[in-house]
KETIDREN-894738 format. One record per residue (C-alpha): z, y, x; chain; residue number from 1. Coordinates in Angstrom, 2 decimals. Last residue first. Example, Ala and Ser with C-alpha at 12.3 -4.5 7.8 and 13.67 -1.06 7.14 Angstrom:
[volum [7.14,-1.06,13.67],"A",2]
[volum [7.80,-4.50,12.30],"A",1]
end
This chain:
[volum [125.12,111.60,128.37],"A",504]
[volum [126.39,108.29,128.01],"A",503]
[volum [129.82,109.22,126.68],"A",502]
[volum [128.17,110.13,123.76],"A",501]
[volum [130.51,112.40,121.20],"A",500]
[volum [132.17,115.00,123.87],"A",499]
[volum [128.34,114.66,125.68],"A",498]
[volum [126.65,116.22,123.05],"A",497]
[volum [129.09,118.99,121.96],"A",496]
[volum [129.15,120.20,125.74],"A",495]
[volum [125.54,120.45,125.39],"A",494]
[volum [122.94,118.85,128.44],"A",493]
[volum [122.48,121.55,131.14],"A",492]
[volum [118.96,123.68,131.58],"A",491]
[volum [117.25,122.49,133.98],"A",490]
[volum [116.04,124.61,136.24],"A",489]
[volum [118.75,126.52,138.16],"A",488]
[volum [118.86,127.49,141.59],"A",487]
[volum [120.82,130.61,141.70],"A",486]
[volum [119.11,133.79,139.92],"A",485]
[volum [120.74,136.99,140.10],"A",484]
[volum [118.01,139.10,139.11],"A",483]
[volum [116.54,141.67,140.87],"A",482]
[volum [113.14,141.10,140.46],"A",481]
[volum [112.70,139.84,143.66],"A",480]
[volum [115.72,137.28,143.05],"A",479]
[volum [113.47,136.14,140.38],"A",478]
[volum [111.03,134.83,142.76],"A",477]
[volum [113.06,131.61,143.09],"A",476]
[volum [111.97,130.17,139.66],"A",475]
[volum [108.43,129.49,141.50],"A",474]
[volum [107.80,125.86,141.00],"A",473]
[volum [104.61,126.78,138.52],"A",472]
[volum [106.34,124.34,136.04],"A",471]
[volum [109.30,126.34,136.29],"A",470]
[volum [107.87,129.83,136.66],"A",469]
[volum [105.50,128.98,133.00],"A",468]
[volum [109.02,127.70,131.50],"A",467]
[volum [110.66,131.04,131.87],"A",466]
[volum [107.75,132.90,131.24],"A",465]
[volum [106.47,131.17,128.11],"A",464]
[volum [108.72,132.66,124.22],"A",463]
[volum [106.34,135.02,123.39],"A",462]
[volum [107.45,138.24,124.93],"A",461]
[volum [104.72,138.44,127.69],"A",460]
[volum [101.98,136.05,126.27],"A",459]
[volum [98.90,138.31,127.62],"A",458]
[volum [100.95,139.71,130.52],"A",457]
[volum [102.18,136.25,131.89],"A",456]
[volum [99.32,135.01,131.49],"A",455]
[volum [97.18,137.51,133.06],"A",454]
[volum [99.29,137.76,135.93],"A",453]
[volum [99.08,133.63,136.29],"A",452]
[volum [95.20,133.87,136.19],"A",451]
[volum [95.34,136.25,138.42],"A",450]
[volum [97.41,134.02,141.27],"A",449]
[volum [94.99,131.33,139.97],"A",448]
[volum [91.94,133.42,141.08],"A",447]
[volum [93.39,134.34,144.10],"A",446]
[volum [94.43,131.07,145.48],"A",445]
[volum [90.96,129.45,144.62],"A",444]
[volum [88.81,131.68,146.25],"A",443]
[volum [85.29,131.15,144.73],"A",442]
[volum [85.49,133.09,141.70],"A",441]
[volum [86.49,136.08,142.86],"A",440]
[volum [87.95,138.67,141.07],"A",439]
[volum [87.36,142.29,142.36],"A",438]
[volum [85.37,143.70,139.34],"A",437]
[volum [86.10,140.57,136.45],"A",436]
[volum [86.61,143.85,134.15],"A",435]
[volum [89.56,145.38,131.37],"A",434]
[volum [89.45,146.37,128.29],"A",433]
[volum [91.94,143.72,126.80],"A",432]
[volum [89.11,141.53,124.81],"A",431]
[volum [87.40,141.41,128.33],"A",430]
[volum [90.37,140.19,130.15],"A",429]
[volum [91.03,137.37,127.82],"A",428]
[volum [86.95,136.14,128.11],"A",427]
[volum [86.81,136.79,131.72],"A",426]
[volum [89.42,134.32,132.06],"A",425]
[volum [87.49,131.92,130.91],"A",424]
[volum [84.31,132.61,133.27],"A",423]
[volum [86.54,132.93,136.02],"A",422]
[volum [87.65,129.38,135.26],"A",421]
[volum [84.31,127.77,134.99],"A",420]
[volum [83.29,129.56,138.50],"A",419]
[volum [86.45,127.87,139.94],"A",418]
[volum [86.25,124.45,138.72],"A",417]
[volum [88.32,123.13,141.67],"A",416]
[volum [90.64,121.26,139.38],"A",415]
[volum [93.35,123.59,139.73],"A",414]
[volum [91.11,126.24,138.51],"A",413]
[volum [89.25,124.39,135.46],"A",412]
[volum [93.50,123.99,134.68],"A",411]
[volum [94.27,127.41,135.05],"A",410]
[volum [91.30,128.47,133.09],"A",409]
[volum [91.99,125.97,130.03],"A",408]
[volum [95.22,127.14,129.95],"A",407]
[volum [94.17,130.40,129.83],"A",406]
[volum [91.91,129.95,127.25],"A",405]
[volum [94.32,128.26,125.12],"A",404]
[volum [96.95,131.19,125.62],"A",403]
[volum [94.50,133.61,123.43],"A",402]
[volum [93.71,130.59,121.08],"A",401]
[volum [97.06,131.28,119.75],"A",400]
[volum [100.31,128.37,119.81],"A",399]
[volum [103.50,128.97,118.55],"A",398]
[volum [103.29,132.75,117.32],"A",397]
[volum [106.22,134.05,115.15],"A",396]
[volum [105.32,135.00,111.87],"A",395]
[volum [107.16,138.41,110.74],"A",394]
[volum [109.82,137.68,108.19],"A",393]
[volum [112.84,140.17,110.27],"A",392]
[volum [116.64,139.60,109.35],"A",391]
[volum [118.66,139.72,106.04],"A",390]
[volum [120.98,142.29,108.72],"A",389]
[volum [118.44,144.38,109.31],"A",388]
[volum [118.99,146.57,106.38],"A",387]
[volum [121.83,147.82,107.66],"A",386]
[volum [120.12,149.41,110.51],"A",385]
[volum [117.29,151.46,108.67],"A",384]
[volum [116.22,151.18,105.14],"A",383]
[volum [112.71,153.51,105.45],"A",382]
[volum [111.69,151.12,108.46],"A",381]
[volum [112.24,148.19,107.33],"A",380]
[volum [111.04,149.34,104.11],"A",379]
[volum [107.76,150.46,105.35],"A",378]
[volum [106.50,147.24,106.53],"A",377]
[volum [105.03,147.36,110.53],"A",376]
[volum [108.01,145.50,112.31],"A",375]
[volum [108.66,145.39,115.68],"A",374]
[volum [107.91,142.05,116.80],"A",373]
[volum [105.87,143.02,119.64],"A",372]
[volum [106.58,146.85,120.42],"A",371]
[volum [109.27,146.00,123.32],"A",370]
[volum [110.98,149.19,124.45],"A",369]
[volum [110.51,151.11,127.44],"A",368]
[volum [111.98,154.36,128.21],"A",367]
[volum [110.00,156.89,130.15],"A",366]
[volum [112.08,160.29,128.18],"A",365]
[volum [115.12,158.83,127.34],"A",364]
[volum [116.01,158.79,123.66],"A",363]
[volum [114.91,154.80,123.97],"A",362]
[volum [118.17,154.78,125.54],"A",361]
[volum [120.56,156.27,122.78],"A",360]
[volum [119.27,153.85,120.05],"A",359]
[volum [117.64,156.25,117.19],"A",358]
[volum [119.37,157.47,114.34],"A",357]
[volum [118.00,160.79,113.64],"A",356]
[volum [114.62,160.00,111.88],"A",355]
[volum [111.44,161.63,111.09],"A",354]
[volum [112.32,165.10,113.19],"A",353]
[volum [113.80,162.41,116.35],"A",352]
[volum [109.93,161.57,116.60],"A",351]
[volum [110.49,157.99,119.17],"A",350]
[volum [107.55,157.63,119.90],"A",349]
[volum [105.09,160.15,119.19],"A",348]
[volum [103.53,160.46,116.40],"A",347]
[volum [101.47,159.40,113.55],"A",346]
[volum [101.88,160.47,110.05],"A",345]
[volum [102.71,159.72,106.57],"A",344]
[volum [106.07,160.88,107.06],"A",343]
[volum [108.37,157.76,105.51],"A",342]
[volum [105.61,155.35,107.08],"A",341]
[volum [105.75,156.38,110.41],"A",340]
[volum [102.78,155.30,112.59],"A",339]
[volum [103.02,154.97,116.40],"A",338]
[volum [102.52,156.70,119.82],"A",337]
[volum [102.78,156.06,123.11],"A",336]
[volum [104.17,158.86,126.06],"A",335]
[volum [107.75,160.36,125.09],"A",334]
[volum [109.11,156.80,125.17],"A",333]
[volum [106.94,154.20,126.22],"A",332]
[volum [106.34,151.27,123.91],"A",331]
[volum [105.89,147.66,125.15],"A",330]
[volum [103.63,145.03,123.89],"A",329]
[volum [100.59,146.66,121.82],"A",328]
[volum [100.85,149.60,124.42],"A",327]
[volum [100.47,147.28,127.38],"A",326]
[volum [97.77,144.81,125.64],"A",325]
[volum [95.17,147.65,125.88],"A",324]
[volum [94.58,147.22,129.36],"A",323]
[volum [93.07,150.65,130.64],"A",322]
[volum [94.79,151.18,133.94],"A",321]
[volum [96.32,147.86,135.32],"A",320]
[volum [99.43,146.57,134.56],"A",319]
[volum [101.85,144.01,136.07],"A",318]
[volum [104.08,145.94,138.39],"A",317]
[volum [103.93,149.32,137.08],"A",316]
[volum [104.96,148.31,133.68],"A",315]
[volum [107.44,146.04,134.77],"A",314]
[volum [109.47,148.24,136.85],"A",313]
[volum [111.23,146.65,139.20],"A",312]
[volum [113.31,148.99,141.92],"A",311]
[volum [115.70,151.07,140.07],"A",310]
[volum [115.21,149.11,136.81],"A",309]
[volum [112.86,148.31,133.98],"A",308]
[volum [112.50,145.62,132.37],"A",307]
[volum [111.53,144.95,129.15],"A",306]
[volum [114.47,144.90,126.67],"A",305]
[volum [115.49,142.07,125.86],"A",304]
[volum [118.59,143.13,124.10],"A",303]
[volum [119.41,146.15,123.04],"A",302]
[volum [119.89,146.38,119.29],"A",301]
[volum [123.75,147.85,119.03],"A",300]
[volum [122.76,150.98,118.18],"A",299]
[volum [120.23,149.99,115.36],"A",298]
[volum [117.12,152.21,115.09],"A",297]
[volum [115.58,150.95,118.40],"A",296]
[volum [115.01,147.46,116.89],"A",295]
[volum [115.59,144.80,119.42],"A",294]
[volum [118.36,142.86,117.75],"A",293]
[volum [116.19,142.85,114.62],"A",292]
[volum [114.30,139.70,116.43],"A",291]
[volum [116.80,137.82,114.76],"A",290]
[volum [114.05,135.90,112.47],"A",289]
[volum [114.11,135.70,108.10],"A",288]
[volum [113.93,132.10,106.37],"A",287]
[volum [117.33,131.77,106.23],"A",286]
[volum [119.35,128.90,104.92],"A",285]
[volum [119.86,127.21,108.90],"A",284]
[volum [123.05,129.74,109.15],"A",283]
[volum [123.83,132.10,106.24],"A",282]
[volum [123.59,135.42,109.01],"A",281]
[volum [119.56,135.65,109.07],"A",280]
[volum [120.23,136.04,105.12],"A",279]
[volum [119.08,134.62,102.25],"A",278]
[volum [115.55,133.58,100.88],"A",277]
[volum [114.29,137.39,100.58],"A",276]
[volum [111.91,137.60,103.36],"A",275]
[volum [109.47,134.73,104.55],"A",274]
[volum [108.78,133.53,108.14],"A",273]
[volum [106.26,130.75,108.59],"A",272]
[volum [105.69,129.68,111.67],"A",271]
[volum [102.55,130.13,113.69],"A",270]
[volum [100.07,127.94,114.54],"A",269]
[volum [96.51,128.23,116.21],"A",268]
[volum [96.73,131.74,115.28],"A",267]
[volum [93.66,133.36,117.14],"A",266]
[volum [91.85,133.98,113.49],"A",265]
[volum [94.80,135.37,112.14],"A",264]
[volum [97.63,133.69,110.80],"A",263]
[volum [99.76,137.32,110.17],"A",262]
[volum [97.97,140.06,110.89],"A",261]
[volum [99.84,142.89,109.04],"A",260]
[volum [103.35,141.49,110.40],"A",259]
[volum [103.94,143.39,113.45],"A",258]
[volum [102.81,140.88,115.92],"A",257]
[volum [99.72,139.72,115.22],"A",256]
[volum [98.43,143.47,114.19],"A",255]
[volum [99.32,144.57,117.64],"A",254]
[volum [96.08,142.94,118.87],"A",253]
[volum [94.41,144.69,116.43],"A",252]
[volum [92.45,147.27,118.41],"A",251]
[volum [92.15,144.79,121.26],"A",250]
[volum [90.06,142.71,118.71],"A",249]
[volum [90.78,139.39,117.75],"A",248]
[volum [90.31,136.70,119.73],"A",247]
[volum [88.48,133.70,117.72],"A",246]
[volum [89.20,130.60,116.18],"A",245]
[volum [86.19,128.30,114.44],"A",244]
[volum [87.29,124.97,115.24],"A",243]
[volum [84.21,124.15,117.99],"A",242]
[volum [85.63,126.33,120.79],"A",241]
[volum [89.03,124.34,120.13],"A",240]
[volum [87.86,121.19,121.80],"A",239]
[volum [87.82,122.73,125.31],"A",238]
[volum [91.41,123.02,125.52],"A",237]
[volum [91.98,119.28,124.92],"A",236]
[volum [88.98,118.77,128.36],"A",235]
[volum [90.74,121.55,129.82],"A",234]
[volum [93.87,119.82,129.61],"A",233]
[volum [92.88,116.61,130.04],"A",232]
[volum [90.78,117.75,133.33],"A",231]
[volum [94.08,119.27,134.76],"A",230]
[volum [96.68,116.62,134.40],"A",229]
[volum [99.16,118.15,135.82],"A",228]
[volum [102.05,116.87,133.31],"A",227]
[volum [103.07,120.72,132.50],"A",226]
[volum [99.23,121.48,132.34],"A",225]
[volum [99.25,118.25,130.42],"A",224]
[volum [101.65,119.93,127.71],"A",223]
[volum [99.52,123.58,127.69],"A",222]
[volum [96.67,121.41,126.70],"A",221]
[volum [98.13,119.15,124.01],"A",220]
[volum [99.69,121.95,122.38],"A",219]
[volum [95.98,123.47,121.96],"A",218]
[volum [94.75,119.80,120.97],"A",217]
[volum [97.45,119.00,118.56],"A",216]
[volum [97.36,122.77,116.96],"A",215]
[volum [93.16,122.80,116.68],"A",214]
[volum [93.61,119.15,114.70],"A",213]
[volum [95.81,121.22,112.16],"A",212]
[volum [99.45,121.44,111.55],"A",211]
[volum [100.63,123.29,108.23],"A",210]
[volum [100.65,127.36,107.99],"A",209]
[volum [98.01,128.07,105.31],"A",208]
[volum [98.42,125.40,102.69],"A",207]
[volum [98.13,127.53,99.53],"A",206]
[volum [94.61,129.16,101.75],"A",205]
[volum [92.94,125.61,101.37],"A",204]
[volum [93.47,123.77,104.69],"A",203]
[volum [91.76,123.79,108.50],"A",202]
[volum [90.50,121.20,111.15],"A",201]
[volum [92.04,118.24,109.52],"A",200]
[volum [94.39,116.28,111.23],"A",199]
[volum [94.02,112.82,112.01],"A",198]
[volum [92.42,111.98,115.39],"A",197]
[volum [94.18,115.36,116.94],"A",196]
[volum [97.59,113.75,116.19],"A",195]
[volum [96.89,110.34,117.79],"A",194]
[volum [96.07,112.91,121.01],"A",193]
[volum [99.14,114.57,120.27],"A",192]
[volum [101.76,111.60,120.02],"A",191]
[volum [100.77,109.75,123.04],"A",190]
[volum [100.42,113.37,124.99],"A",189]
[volum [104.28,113.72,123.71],"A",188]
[volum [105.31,109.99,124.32],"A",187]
[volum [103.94,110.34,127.79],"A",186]
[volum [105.78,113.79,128.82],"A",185]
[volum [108.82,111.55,127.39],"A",184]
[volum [108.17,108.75,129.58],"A",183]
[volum [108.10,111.51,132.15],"A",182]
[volum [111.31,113.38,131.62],"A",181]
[volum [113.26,110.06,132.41],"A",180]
[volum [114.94,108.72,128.92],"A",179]
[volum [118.26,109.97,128.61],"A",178]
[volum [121.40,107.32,127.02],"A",177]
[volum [122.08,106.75,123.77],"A",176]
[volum [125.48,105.53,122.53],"A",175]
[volum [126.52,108.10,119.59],"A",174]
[volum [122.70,107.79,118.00],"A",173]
[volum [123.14,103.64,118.19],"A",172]
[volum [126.35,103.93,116.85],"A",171]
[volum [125.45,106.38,114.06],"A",170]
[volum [122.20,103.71,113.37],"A",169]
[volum [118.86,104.67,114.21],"A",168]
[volum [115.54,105.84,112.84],"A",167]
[volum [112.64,105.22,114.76],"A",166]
[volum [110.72,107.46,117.65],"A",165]
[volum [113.56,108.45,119.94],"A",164]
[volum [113.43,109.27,123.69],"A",163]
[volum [116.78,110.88,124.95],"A",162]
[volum [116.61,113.51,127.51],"A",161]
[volum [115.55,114.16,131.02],"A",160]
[volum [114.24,117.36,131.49],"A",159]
[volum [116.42,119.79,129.59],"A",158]
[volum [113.70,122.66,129.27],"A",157]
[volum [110.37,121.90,129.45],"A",156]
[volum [112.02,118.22,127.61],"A",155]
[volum [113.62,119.66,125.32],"A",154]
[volum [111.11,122.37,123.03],"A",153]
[volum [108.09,119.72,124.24],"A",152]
[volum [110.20,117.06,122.60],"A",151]
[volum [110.21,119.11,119.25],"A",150]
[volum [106.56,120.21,119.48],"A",149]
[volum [105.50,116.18,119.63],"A",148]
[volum [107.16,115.36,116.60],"A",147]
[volum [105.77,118.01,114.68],"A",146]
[volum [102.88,116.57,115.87],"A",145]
[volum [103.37,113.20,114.93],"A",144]
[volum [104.53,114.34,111.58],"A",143]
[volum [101.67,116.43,110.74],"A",142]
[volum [99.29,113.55,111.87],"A",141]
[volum [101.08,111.35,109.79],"A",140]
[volum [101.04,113.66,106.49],"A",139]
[volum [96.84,113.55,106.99],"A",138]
[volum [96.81,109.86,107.82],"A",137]
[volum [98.58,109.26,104.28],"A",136]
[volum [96.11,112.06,102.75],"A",135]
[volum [93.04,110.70,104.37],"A",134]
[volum [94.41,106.76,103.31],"A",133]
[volum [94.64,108.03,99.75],"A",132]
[volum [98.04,108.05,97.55],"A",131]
[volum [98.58,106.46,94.53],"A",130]
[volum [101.65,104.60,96.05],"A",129]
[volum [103.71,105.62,99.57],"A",128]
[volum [105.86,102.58,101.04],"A",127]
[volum [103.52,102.60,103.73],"A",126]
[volum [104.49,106.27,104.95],"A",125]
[volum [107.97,105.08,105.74],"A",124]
[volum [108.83,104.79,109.41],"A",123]
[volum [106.51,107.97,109.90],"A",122]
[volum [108.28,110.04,107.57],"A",121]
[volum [111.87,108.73,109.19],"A",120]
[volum [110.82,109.43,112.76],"A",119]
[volum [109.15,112.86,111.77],"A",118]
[volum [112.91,113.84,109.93],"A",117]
[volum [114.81,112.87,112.95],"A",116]
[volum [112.42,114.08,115.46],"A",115]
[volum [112.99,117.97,113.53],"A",114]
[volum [117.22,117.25,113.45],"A",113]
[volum [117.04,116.33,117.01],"A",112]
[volum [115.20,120.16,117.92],"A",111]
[volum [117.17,121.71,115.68],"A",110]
[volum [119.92,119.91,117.83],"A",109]
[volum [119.40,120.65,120.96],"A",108]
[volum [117.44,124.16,120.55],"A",107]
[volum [121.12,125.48,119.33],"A",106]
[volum [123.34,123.52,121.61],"A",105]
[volum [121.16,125.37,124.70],"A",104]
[volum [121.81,128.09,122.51],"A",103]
[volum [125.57,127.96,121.89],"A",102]
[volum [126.26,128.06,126.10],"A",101]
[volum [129.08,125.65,126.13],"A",100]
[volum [127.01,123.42,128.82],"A",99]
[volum [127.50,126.56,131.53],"A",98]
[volum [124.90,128.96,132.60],"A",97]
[volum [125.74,132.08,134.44],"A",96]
[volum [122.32,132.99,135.07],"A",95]
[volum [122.99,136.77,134.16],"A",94]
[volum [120.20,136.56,131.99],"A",93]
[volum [121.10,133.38,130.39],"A",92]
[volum [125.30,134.40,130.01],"A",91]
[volum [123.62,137.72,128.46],"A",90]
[volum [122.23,135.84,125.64],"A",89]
[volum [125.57,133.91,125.23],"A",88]
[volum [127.35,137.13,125.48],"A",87]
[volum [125.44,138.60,122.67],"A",86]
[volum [125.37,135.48,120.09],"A",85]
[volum [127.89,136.25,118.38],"A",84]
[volum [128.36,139.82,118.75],"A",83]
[volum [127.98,141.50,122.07],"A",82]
[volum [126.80,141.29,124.80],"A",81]
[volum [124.34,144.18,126.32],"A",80]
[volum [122.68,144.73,129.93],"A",79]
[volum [119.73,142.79,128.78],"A",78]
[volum [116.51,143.25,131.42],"A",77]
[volum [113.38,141.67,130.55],"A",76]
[volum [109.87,140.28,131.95],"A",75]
[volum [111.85,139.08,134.91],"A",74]
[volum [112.89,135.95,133.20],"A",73]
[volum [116.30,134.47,132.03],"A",72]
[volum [116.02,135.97,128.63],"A",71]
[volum [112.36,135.67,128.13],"A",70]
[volum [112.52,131.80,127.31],"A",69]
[volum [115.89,130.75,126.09],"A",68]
[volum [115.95,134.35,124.09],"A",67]
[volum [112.64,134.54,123.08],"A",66]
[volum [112.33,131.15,121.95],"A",65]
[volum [115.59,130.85,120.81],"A",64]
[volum [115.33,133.61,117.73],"A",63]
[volum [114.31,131.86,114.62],"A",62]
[volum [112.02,130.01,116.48],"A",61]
[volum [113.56,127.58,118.10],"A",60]
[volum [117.51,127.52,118.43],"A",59]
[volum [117.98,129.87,115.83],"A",58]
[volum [116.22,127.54,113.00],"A",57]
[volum [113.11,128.20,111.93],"A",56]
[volum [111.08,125.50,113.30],"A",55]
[volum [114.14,123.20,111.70],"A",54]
[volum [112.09,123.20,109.03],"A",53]
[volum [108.57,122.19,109.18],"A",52]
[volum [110.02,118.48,109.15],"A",51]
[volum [111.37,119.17,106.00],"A",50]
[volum [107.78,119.68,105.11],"A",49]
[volum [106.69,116.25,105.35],"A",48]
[volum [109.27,115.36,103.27],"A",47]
[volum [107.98,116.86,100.58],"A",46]
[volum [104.75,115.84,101.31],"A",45]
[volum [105.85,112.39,100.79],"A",44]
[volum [107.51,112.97,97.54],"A",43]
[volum [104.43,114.15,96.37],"A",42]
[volum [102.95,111.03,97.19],"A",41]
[volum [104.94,109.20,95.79],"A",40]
[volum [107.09,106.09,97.30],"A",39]
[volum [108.87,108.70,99.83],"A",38]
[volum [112.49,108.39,98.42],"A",37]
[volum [113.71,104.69,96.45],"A",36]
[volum [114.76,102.99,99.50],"A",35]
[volum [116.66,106.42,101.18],"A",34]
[volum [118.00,107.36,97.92],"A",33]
[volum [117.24,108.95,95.07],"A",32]
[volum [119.23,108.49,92.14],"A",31]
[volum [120.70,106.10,89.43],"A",30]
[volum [121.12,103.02,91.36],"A",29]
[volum [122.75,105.20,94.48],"A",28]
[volum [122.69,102.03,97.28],"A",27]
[volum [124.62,102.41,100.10],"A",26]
[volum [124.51,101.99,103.82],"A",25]
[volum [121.67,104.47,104.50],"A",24]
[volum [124.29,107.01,103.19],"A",23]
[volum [126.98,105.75,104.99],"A",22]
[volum [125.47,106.93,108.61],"A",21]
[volum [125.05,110.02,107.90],"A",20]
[volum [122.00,111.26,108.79],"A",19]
[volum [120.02,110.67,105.46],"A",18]
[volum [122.55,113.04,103.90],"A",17]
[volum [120.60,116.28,106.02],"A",16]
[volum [117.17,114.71,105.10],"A",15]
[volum [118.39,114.89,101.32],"A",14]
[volum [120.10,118.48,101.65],"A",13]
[volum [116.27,119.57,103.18],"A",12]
[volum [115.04,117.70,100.77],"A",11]
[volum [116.49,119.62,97.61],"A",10]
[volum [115.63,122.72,99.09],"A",9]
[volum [112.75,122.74,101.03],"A",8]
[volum [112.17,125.77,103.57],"A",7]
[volum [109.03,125.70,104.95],"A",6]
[volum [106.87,127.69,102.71],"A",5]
[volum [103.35,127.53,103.02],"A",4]
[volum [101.10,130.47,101.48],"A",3]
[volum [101.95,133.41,103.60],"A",2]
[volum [100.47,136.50,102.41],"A",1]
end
């Protein structure tokens, strides 16, 4: 069940009046207002978890972290555009990227909106009464690392953008210029480390879902593998082994992803997707994802679907006999096998005597079609298309201990820590049925080349490859996959931006 709730009504309107400029400016003697908000303690958990929710949003993970980060990657192929976001999500995989694309926009300013709301939390914890110092340095450690998540979401993908951490005027917002991408590496690490010193390790079961001190350090290693700092990241890595997460089993391994598993014992974090509060369509209202646009019951529901082609086929390429995680993240047509709720019964995939309206290609005997995110829950199943369009509440994965390990082994690796490395990789490898036979722990090349397959096959789908080939330098081995790739890494500042800042 999830417990924590992100979506907060009347301070999410209050957080979006905070940002205009005339608000600040006034005084409402018979209301709330930005002098008399956040002097409670209540109050300031309420605005802590505003800051939660721009998470949601389409431009993180709502639906951009699958799309900015598996669309231009080889781990997909998306022949289909349309609607209103189609030809935008094609535009990525096509790599014809222009600064009008609506998702780079998207993860721009969800991403502003979330710094926004930490900046003005952590500007105004001291005017909290009857409140504890652990609960103040609690809410601040949430913020900070909410903080930190938003300028990882730019910076691995802009570069270069603007460093803020205090509120500013209109003018000042309208006027900013970019900060070099490695102050803002700094700020992050800066950020996460205070993080780690604050947070708890865990919360009662209401507050499932909030930041904890296993969050800071896991984001904290996957950031200074970006930085190259290898023996921080290992060394931030390191400290979840003594938080109590665990893999799950390779039997449930699909249980993360289809909504029966939700904040499991690898969750590190996860947000918090609920049905029933409006629509995907009502903008930033919903609390539901767009991963319905891969459901093979909905004609129009082909995007992202792993790739396949002529001469890349992903299954063959990346894996070996016996690894479980291939049927927990892509179904084969005519081959796997799942549960149907409205027969009681399991069968093949896709059983055309259950139901009638499946998408034409998965009708093809060898098709793929990506199995994380599909939904378990009987009614999106028994409803069908229509259904789909109040979107899909399964959590989405932000950080699992799954892609701490390998950051840790990638790191020991760089670092020359080779037998430490194999040993962590051993531990992802084991958990998908599969042995260290062949893997050498004393050439350094190899074992990083497999600790980069295993990556990209344990967190295929997840919202990584894209930024894993950037940081890795190897963007250019797209054209191998046969995609059209032509020298792009950063992505470009927004149109929208730049019309209002002339120093962008």
């Amino acid at each position: 069940m999830k417990r924590f709730n992100y979506i907060i009504l009347f301070f999410t309107l209050f957080f979006i009046a905070c940002e205009q400029e005339e608000f600040l400016t006034k005084t409402n003697k018979n209301g709330l207002n930005s002098d008399t908000f956040m002097t409670s303690e209540k109050q300031a958990i309420e605005a802590v978890n505003a800051i939660y929710d721009p998470l949601n949003h389409k431009g993180l993970y709502r639906y951009g972290f699958i799309v900015l980060g598996e669309a231009p990657s080889d781990n997909v192929i998306n022949p289909w555009a349309d609607g209103r976001t189609g030809p935008d999500v094609k535009a990525l995989h096509d790599f014809i990227w222009n600064d009008t694309n609506q998702f780079f926009w998207l993860r721009w300013s969800g991403c502003y909106k979330g710094i926004y709301r930490a900046n003005y939390v952590l500007e105004n914890l001291e005017k909290v009464n009857n409140s504890t110092p652990e609960k103040i340095n609690e809410l601040r450690g949430q913020a900070l690392f909410l903080r930190a998540l938003y300028y990882y979401n730019l910076v691995s993908g802009f570069g270069d953008v603007p460093l803020v951490t205090s509120i500013l005027t209109s003018d000042e917002s309208n006027n900013i210029s970019t900060s070099p991408a490695a102050e803002v590496w700094t700020q992050i690490d800066s950020d996460l480390e205070q993080a780690a010193s604050l947070l708890p390790s865990s919360y009662s079961q209401d507050e499932t879902g909030r930041a904890t001190k296993g969050a800071a350090f896991g984001l904290l290693s996957r950031v200074r593998l970006w930085t190259k700092d290898y023996a921080g990241a290992a060394s931030a890595a390191a400290q979840l082994d003594n938080l109590g997460y665990q893999l799950v089993s390779i039997d449930d391994y699909i249980k993360m992803y289809d909504g029966r598993m939700e904040n499991s014992s690898e969750s590190v974090f996860e947000t918090q997707l609920v049905y029933g509060f409006k629509a995907y369509w009502s903008d930033e209202n919903g609390e539901t994802s767009n991963l319905m646009s891969m459901f093979p019951r909905i004609s129009w529901a082909q995007y992202l679907r792993p790739r396949k082609t002529d001469s890349y086929d992903i299954v063959n390429m990346l894996f070996e006999a016996g690894d479980g995680r291939r049927e927990g993240s892509i179904l084969i047509s005519g081959q796997d096998q799942i549960y149907y709720h409205k027969a009681d019964k399991v069968s093949v995939f896709p059983d055309t005597s259950i139901y009638k309206d499946w998408r034409l290609d998965v009708l093809v005997p060898g098709a793929y079609q990506t199995r994380k995110f599909l939904p378990y829950d009987a009614t999106y199943w028994t409803k069908g298309g229509r259904f789909f369009d109040n979107g899909v509440s399964i959590n989405v994965p932000v950080i699992r201990y799954a892609e701490v390990i390998l950051n840790r082994a990638e790191a020991l690796a760089e670092n020359d820590q080779l037998a430490e490395a194999w040993t962590q990789l051993q531990r992802i490898r084991t958990r998908a049925g599969l042995s260290m036979d062949g893997i050498s722990n004393a050439n350094k090349t190899a074992l990083i080349d497999q600790i980069k397959k295993d990556r990209r096959i344990e967190l295929i789908f997840e919202g990584h490859r894209w930024g894993d080939l950037k940081r890795w330098g190897e963007l250019s081995t797209l054209n191998s996959a046969g995609l059209n790739y032509s020298g792009q890494v950063d992505w470009p500042i927004p149109a929208q931006e730049k019309a209002i800042n002339p120093n962008l």
